[in-house]
Steps between C-alpha positions, in 0.01 A plus 500: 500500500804744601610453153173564307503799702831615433439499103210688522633806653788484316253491219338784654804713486493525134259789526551669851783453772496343822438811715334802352683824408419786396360774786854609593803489303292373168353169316778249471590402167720251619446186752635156547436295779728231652308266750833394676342286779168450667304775558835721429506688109727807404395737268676730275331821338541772284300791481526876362337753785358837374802668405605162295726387714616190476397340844635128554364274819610184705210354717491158672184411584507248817165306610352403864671123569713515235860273577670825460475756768662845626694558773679853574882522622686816553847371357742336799427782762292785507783733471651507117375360173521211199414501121244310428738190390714523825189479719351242275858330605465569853141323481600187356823490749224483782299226361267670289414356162414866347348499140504872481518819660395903493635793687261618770513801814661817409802561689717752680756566200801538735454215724251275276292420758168483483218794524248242630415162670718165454380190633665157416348177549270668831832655611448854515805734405467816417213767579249683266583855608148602390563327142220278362565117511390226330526122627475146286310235671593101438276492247643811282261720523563797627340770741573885496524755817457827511800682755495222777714513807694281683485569840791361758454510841804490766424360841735458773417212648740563797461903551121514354580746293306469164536736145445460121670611237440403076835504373627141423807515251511872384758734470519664887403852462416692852134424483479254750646106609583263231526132441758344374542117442754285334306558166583832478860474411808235557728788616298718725218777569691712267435785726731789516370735798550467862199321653401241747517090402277218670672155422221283516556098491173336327405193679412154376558584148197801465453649233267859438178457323239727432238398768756294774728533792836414572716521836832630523785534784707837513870416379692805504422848529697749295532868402721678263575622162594149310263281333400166687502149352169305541581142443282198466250482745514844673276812468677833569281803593614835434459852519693813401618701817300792296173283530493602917422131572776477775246473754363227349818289374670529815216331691682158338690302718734190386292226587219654446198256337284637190210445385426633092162492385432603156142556343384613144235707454381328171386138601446365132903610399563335850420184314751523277851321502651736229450832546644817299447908471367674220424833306155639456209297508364607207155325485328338804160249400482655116545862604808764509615529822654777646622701198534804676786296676697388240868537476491824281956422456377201278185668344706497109562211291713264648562118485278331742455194708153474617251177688163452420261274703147392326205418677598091476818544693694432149822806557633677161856607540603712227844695416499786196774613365511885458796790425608379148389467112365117592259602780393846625387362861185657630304736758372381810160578390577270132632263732204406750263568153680172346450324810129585539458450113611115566309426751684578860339681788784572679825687399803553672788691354823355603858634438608572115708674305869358440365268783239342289639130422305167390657184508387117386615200440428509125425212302792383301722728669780405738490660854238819523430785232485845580170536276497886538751759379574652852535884408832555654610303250646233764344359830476668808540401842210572672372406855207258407336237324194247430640175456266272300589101605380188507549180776411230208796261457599547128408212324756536204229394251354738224159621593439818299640562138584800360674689168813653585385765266161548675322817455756571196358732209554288177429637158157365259636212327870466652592177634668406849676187612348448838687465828337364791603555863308268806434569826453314792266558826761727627525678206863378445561431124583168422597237216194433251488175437264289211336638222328858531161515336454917406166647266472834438154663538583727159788384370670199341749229666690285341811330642556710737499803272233746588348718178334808621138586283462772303270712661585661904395413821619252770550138445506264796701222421360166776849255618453178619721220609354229696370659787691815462307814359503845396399772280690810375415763271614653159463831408421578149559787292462621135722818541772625721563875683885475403769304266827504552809317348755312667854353477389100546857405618550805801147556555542919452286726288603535158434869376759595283781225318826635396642194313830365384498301131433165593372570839123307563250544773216309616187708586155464709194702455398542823149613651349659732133523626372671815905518583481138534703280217337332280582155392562506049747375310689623208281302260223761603706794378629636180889631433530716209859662359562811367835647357756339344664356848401135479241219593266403718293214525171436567551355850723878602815325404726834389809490303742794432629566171527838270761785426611635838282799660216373289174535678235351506195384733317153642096499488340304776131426513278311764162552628386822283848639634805601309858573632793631318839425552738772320858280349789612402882309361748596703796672352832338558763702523824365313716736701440327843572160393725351753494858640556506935182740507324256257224360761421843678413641151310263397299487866420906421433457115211217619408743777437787268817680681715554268503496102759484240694785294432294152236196435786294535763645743502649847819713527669312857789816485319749396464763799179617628321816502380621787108497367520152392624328829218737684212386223652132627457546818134649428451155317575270794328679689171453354481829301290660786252778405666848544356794586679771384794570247897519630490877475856425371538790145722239299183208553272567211120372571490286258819352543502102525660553858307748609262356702780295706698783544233671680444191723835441550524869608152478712657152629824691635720306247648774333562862582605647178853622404353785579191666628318557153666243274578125517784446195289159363738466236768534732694150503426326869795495703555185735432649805216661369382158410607392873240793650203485258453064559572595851236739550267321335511215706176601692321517115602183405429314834832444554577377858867595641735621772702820464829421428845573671683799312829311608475255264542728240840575611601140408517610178788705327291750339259543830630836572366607152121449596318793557340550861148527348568142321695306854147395653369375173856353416576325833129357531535313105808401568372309851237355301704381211388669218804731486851343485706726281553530168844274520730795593270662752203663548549768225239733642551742204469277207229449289264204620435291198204308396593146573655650903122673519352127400678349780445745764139514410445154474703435792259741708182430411 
């Protein structure tokens, strides 16, 4: 029956989406659905909000009584914080069999401890601090509470003394006594003002709860300036000496027996083994809660990581990415308007941004995939997370099937080899064995080769093996947003060829639909040749051939798009045959750098003028826009070096020879060479150390080098590019071309 009912949702999905879209950051025009084990499915979406914006989701949807369940940990202490993959680490080092994991509480950004509530497995270490909470029962659902406190009551068994305090695991400020216990931090209270310390033994293994007691003996009373260790097993309670509790900390005598009572003010989170803070509730029972209270710091669009519970205890956990070109994020108020939209009741906000991480183990996939792009553009260590594991003992044995390309766009009428990945109860991928029967709801399978139809839409393609199962889903398209073409050996974009005679190259069309790839092969494009620089043939094979500095260009077509790819011969230059500087010309003359004085020579000791070198420079450098002209009188506008000129000036490359003119016909001395590279370092992106003006003195000819030219000499010659011309540094000679190649070259 589980099965029958599996194929007709995925059926369903070919003309809506698992959870609705649409009231907040816009209709999805993207889904796929993984059901990755019972009662536990990940989602990914794309969307385009009002602005179209590209908005891209993660959501795991996890069901009442499911064999996976969430439990919260706030990394190895309270203090300090893990990436997502060193906590999921941690996790498994203690004996948990975790199948995923997302970032929860905000956190104090200097300590990375959490704003709000932690409790562990009952244990309860760390207090909400007027944060909301929410807590995961056995079962996996879920309950929300609105600002509940923790209260912890002192009593004195010995002197009757009795007072309360709230603090359990915070940062000590002077509002009061705090709580410490060992699972705040491994090396102490991390305090750093005077104050009062109660050592306070725990007895018979106690630990504090939300609604409990435990009894404690007084250890060892301290006061001072120095932090205090905790250690397994002991409580220390603290105040600042600017808190004026000395009359009540100096009631404690060694010896003195304890009594801790603790009580939470929320009865239904009391239930709850796992317990973390939160943002905003942003919707209570169907309705916005609170807005007026919202954090107004994260009011723009931002990535998010956000919990909705629905009215059948099933909890959605979703991550969006946000800050770049593949997902915009979204509001608060877009956020909790997707969350209603699919069906939740309540929404809490939890910590996002940078923070906002999803982890799973992935089908196919070895270890866990970071399914989000995490907008730092690495993972941060944060202070919290929901764990999602499982006690089943992994049987080993495929249970659910799957396409390793699942939720892939392909193109109408291209054809896939299919690659299956299996699962086990655990979600562990493991070895497929027997025969894999697969039947596409659209398309066409035929030993083991998939062949998309010709028309768009989704395609659900049904595995079985024995008792294994599984469905995944095709996307179909007849046209693309983008083509691009690329090298098929390196991988890299292809947008320009400069080509020796003889010289082939294998190109892709590649496509692109919703920013997602999209699977096509070469047979599904067209390559067309124009100019008298070769062949190509019809699967993008590209061989060079033609008079050198012939141009020419390569016509690619694929999916109503076009993309041209201009071609040129390269000219070989007979006069740096064999030549020392033969490499770095040829590295500038591919680069667009440099060009030769004939079709067929380059001119290696020929001197340089000084508007050449500086229009070189302007070349590596990107040709940057400028804007405004040298105001040198011997640079005419429409020079050919005009324009670098005036950046090199604006860039602080060149002064002049004087303060109206700039001699660019002027042959470039060495050490003029030396100083323009040198100061354009910054241009280029050129990463270096300022050399030692002593080690120009190692050469004979040192003395000769102007003082304007030591800094720019001494820091080439540190970095290798300079080393003398073979009877010094000549700092007065003309630089010629083939020395300018090598420097250049050298630099950059």
């Amino acid at each position: 029956m589980k099965k029958v009912l599996s194929l007709i949702l995925a059926l369903a999905l070919l003309g809506t989406c698992a959870l609705a879209y649409g009231e907040g950051t816009g209709q999805a025009v993207y889904t796929n659905e993984w059901a990755l084990a019972d009662g536990l499915t990940y989602e990914n979406a794309v969307s385009y909000n009002s602005a179209d914006e590209r908005v891209e989701t993660f959501t795991i949807t996890l069901e009442p009584g499911s064999s996976v369940y969430p439990i919260v940990m706030a990394c190895d202490t309270i203090y300090g914080g893990m990436t997502i993959t060193s906590m999921i680490d941690y996790a498994e080092l203690m004996g948990y069999d975790v199948v995923g994991a997302v970032n929860a509480d905000f956190g104090y950004w200097d300590t990375r401890i959490p704003c709000g509530m932690v409790v562990e497995d009952g244990i309860y270490k760390s207090s909400p601090e007027g944060n909301h909470a929410i807590g995961f029962l056995d079962d996996g659902t879920a309950v929300v509470s609105s600002r509940p406190e923790v209260y912890i009551t002192i009593e004195n068994e010995t002197t009757g003394q009795v007072f309360e305090t709230t603090h359990l695991n915070k940062t000590r400020s002077d509002d009061g006594l705090y709580l410490y216990s060992e699972y705040f931090s491994t090396v102490s209270t991390r305090t750093d003002e005077s104050g009062w310390y109660i050592r306070l033994r725990v007895r018979d293994h106690g630990e504090l709860s939300l609604d409990g007691e435990i009894e404690c003996e007084v250890e060892e009373i301290v006061t001072g300036e120095d932090a205090v260790e905790i250690g397994p097993g002991y409580l220390i309670l603290t105040a600042s000496d600017e808190a004026g509790l000395e009359n009540v900390l100096s009631g404690f005598m060694e010896g003195d027996e304890v009594t801790i009572f603790t009580r939470c003010t929320d009865s239904a989170l009391a239930e709850a083994d796992w317990v973390s803070g939160c943002g905003n509730i942003l919707a209570l029972n169907g309705e916005l809660y609170e807005p007026q209270w919202w954090d107004t710091s994260i009011d723009d669009a931002n990535p998010r990581t956000v919990i909705g519970l629905m009215g059948d205890g099933t909890v959605v956990y979703q991550v969006m990415d946000g800050r770049s070109d593949l997902s915009a994020g979204s509001t608060l108020d877009e956020l909790v308007a997707d969350l209603l939209s699919m069906g939740c009741e309540t929404v809490v906000n939890m910590d996002g941004g940078g923070s906002s991480a999803l982890a799973l183990r992935m089908p196919g996939q070895d270890g866990y995939t970071i399914v989000n792009n995490p907008s730092d553009g690495t993972l941060r260590s944060v202070c919290s997370y929901i764990l999602f594991v499982t006690e089943e003992d992994a049987s080993g044995e495929a249970e659910n099937l799957f396409l390793t390309d699942d939720g892939a766009y392909i193109l109408a009428g291209s054809t896939l080899p299919l690659e299956l990945a299996a699962t086990d109860n655990t979600m562990r991928t493991v070895r497929l064995s027997g025969q894999v029967r697969a039947t596409a709801s659209r398309g066409s399978i035929s030993s083991g080769v998939y062949t998309a139809p010709s028309t768009a839409g989704a395609d659900v393609i049904t595995l079985s093996a024995g008792s294994a199962y599984g469905t995944s889903t095709l996307h179909v398209v007849e046209k693309a947003d983008s083509l691009s073409v690329e090298d098929a050996e390196s991988g890299e974009a292809v947008t320009q060829l400069l080509m020796e005679q003889g010289e082939s190259i294998q190109l892709d069309a590649c496509l692109q639909y919703n920013m997602r790839d999209v699977i096509s092969g070469n047979e599904d494009a067209t390559f067309s040749l124009s100019g008298d620089v070769g062949a190509i043939s019809a699967d993008g094979l590209y061989v060079a051939s033609g008079t050198p500095g012939a141009e020419g260009s390569i016509t690619v077509t694929a999916a109503g798009l076009t993309a041209t790819i201009p071609v040129k011969i390269a000219v070989e230059f007979t006069d740096m045959k064999g030549h020392w500087a033969e490499d770095a010309v040829k590295e500038l003359y591919e680069a667009g750098i440099v060009t030769g004085m004939t079709q067929t020579t380059f001119g290696p000791d020929s001197t340089m003028r000084r508007c050449d070198f500086v229009l070189m420079l302007y070349r590596a450098a990107g040709e940057p826009e400028v804007s405004a002209d040298s105001g040198f009188t011997d640079v005419a506008a429409d020079a050919y070096y005009a324009r670098a000129v005036a950046w090199a000036k604006a860039e602080g490359i060149t002064t002049g020879t004087s303060d109206t003119t700039f001699s660019p016909d002027a042959t470039l001395t060495r050490q003029e060479g030396f100083t323009f590279l040198y100061r354009a370092f910054d241009s280029l992106g050129v990463v270096y150390d300022v050399g030692d003006t002593a080690l120009i003195d190692s050469y004979a000819d040192g003395s000769s080098v102007a003082d304007w030219a030591r800094e720019a000499a001494a820091t080439l010659i540190s970095m290798g590019i300079v080393q003398g011309d073979g009877s010094g540094l000549n700092p007065g000679g003309g630089l010629t071309r083939a020395q300018m190649a090598k420097m250049l070259a050298s630099a950059i």
